[in-house]
C-alpha positions in Angstrom: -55.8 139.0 53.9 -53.7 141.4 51.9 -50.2 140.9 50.6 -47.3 143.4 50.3 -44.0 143.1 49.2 -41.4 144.0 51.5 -37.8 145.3 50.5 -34.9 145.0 53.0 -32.0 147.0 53.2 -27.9 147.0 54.5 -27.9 144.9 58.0 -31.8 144.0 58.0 -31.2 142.2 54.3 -28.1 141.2 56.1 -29.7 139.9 59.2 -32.4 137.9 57.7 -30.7 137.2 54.7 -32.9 137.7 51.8 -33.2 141.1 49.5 -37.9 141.1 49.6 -40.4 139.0 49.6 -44.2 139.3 50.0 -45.8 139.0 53.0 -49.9 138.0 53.3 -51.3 140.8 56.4 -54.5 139.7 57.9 -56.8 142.9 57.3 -56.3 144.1 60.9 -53.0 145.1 59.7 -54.5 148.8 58.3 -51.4 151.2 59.2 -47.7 150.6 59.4 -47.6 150.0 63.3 -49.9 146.9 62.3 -47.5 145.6 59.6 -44.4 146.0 61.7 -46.0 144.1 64.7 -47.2 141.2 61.2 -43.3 141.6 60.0 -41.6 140.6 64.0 -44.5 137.6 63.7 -42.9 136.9 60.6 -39.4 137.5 61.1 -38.3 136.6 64.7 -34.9 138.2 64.7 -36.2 141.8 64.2 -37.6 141.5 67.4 -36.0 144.3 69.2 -33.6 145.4 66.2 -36.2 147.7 64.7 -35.7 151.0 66.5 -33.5 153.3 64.4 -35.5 151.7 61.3 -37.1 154.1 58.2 -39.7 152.7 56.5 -40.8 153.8 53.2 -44.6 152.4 51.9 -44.2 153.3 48.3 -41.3 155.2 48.2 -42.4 157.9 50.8 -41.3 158.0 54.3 -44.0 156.7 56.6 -44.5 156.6 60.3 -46.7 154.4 62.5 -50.4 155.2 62.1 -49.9 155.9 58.2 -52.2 153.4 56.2 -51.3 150.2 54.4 -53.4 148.6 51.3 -52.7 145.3 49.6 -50.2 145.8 47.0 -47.9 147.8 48.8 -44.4 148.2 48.4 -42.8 148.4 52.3 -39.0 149.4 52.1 -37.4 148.6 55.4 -34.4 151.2 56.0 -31.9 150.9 58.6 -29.9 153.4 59.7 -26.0 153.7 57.2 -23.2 155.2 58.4 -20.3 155.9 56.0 -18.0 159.1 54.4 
C-alpha cells in the first residue's frame, strides 16, 4: 500500500465536501489511470463526473499512464468558468 494526499478543487471539493485527504493505493495503483479508478472506489459520487477533470501529481499536469509513488500530492482540477 502507498498513500497520497489528494487536493480537491471548485465543484469536486464542492461535491464531496472536503478540501484533501490521504488516500492508502494498493501497489497496483502505479500510474494515474490506476489512482483515478482507487479515487471512484473511494469516492462514489465521482463516478461519471470526472471527464473534463485536470489532474496535477505534484504540481505538474499529468495524464493517464503517468506514474504515481507514495507520497504524492494529486490535485484534482475541474474545469472553472468565469470573466
Amino acid at each position: 500500500m502507498k498513500r497520497v494526499r489528494v487536493l480537491y478543487f471548485a465543484g469536486v471539493r464542492d461535491l464531496i465536501g472536503i478540501p484533501d485527504e490521504e488516500l492508502e493505493l494498493p501497489d497496483e495503483a502505479v500510474d494515474l489511470d490506476g489512482f483515478v479508478r482507487c479515487l471512484i472506489r473511494a469516492r462514489p459520487l465521482l463516478d461519471g463526473r470526472l471527464g473534463g477533470v485536470r489532474f496535477a501529481v505534484n504540481e505538474t499536469f499529468a495524464h493517464g499512464p503517468d506514474p504515481i509513488a507514495a507520497g504524492d500530492v494529486i490535485a484534482v482540477i475541474p474545469p472553472v468558468a468565469g470573466g
